[in-house]
VMD Tcl script that draws the C-alpha trace (Angstrom):
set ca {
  {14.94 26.53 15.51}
  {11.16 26.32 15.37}
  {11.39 24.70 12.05}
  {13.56 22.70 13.61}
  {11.30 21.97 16.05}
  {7.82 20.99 14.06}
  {9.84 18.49 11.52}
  {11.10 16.46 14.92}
  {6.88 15.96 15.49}
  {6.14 15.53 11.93}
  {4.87 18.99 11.49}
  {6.20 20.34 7.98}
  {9.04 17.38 7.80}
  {9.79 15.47 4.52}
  {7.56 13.49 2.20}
  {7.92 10.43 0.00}
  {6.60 8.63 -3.15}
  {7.27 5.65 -4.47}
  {7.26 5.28 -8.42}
  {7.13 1.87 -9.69}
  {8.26 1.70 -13.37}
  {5.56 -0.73 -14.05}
  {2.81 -1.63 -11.33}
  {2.28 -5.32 -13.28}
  {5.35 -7.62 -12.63}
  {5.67 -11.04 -14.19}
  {7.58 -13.90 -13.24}
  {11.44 -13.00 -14.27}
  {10.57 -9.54 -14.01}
  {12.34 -7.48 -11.49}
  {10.46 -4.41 -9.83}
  {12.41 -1.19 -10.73}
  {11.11 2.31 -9.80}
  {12.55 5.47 -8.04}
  {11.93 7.11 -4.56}
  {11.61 10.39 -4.41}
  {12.35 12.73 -1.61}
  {11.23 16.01 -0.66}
  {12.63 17.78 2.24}
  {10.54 19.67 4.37}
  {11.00 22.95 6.39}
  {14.24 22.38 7.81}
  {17.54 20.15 6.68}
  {16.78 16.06 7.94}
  {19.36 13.36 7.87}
  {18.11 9.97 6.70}
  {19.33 7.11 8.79}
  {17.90 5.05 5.72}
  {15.24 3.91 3.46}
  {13.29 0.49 3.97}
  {11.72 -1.44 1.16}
  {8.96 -3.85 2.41}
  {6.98 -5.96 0.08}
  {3.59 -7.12 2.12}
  {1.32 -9.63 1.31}
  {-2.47 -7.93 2.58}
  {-5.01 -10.51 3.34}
  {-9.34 -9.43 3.86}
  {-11.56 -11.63 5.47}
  {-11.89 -13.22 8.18}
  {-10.44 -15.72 9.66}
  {-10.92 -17.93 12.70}
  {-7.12 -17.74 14.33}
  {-7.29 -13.96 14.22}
  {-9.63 -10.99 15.68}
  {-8.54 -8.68 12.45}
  {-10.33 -8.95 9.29}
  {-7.05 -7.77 7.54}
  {-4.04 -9.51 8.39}
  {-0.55 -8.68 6.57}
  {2.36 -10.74 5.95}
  {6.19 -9.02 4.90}
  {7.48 -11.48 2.10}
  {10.51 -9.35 1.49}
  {12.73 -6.95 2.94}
  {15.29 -4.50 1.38}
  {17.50 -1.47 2.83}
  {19.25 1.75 1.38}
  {21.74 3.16 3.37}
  {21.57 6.57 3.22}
  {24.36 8.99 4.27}
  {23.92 12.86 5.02}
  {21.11 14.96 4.93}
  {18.37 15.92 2.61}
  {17.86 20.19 2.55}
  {15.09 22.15 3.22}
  {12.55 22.07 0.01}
  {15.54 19.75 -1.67}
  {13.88 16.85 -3.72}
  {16.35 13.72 -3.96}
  {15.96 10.99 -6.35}
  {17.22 7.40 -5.30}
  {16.47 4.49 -8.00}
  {15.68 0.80 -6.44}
  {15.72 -2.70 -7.72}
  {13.70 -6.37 -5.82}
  {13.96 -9.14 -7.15}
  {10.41 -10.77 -6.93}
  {10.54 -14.94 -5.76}
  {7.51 -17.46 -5.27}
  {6.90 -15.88 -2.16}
  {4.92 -12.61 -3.66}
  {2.92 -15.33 -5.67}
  {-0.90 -14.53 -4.20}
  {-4.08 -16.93 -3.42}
  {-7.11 -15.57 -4.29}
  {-9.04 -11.86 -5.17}
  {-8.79 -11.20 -1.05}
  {-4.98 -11.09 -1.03}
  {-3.51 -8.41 -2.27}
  {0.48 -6.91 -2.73}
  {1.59 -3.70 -1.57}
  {5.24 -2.12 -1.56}
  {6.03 0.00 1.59}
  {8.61 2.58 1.71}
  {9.78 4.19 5.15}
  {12.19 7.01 5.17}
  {13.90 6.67 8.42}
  {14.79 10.01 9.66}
  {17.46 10.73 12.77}
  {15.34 12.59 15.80}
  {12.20 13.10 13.57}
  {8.91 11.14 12.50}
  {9.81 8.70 10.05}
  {7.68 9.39 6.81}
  {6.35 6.22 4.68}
  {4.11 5.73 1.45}
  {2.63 2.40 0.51}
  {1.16 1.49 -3.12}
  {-0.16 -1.40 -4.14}
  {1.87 -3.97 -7.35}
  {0.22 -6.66 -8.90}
  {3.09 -9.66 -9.38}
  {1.98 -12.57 -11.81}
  {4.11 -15.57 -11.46}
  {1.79 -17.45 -14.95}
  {2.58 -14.43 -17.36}
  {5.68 -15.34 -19.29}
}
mol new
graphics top color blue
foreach p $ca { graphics top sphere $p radius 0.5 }
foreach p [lrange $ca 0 end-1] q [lrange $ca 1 end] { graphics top cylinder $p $q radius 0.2 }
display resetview
């Protein structure tokens, strides 16, 4: 129960990494990788897994008070059903499709891939890691 307990704060609850099969896209590519799961102290059902691909922009601008500004140029969900077991570690494989809108401007923007874990009655767990995607290479 206390277990229980501690993973509905985020205390001991599930982690997540994101491996990208290659880091370096190019134009006709598609990103590929696999998400890997790791329970935590007590069993967790997954409402579902969100893909977000952001665009991250430094420097400042004048329409903004943030030096960093971030922009989501594509979305993707896994529906998930049941529950992932204490210390289990679950695999799930993912496909996007990049399109001219993860094309970047400039050394200040960069690309990142966020995953989120959404988790029923518990802190939802993410990891983010940055992909380069070059629309030139061929």
């Amino acid at each position: 129960m206390l277990n229980k307990f501690l993973s509905t704060i985020g205390i001991g609850s599930m982690k997540v990494d994101t491996i990208v099969d290659q880091r370096v896209i190019a134009h006709g590519e598609t990103l590929s990788g696999t998400i890997y799961i790791d329970g935590g102290q007590s069993d967790q059902v997954i409402e579902f897994i969100k893909l977000e691909v952001f665009k991250r922009t430094e420097g400042h601008r004048e329409d903004s008070d943030f030096d960093v500004t971030s922009e989501c140029v594509a979305k993707h969900t896994i529906e998930m059903v049941g529950s992932v077991k204490s210390k289990e570690t679950r695999m799930v494989p993912f496909e996007l499709v990049p399109d001219e809108r993860w094309s970047s401007e400039g050394d200040n923007v960069k690309l990142f891939l966020r995953t989120s874990i959404i988790i029923l009655n518990a802190v939802d767990v993410q990891d983010e890691d940055e992909i380069v995607f070059n629309k030139d290479l061929d």
